[in-house]
C-alpha positions in Angstrom: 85.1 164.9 154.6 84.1 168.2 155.8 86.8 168.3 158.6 89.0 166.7 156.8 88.8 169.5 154.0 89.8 172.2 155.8 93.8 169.9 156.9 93.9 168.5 153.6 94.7 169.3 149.9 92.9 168.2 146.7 95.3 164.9 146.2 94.6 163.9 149.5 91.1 164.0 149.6 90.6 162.5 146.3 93.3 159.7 147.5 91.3 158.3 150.4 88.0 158.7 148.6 89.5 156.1 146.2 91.0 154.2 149.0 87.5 153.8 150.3 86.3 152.4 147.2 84.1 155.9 146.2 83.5 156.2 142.3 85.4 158.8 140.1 82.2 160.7 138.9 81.0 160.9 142.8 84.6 162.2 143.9 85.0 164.9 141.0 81.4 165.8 142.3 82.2 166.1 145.7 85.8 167.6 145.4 84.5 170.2 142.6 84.7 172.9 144.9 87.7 172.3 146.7 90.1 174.1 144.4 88.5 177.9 145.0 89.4 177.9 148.9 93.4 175.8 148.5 95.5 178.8 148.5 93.6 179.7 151.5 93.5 176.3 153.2 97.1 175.9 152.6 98.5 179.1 153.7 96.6 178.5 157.1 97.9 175.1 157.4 101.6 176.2 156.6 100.8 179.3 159.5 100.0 176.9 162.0 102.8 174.6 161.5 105.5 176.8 160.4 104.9 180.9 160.5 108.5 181.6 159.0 109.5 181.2 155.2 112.6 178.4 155.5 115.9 180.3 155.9 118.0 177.1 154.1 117.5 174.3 152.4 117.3 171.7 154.8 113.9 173.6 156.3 112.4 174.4 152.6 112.9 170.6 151.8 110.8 170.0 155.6 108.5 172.4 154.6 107.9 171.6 151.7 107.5 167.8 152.3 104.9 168.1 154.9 102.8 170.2 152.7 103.4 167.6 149.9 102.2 165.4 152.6 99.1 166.8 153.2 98.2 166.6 149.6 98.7 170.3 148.1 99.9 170.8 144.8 104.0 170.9 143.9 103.0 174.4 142.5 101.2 175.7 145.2 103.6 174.8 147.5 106.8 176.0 145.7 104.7 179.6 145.6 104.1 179.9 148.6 107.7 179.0 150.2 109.2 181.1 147.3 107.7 183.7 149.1 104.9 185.2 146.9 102.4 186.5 148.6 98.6 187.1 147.5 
């Protein structure tokens, strides 16, 4: 899960945890700490794939579903492309 923390937001993580059959108790355990460092992980994530805040719609709707993808938060998300900045 390690490398797969560092690609992948909360939802996604927990997701194929359950997928795999892993208790609730033992991923709440295991993904407690995953929420301090997801601003972080995401903004890097968006960096590498994108770089540029979308200009239109069409590319904030891409955007935004490939970090929806990837399991980040709606929230998070619609921060970062509304362009606030920590």
């Amino acid at each position: 899960m390690a490398d797969k923390r560092a690609r992948y937001g909360r939802i996604k993580l927990a997701h194929d945890l359950r997928q795999r059959g892993v208790a609730a108790a033992i991923i709440e355990a295991a993904l407690a700490g995953v929420d301090d460092g997801e601003p972080a992980r995401l903004k890097d994530v968006w960096q590498r794939k994108f770089g540029t805040l979308p200009t239109d719609a069409r590319e904030r709707a891409r955007q935004q579903r490939f970090l929806l993808s990837r399991g980040y938060s709606s929230a998070a998300v619609c921060k970062l492309l509304g362009g606030e900045r920590e």
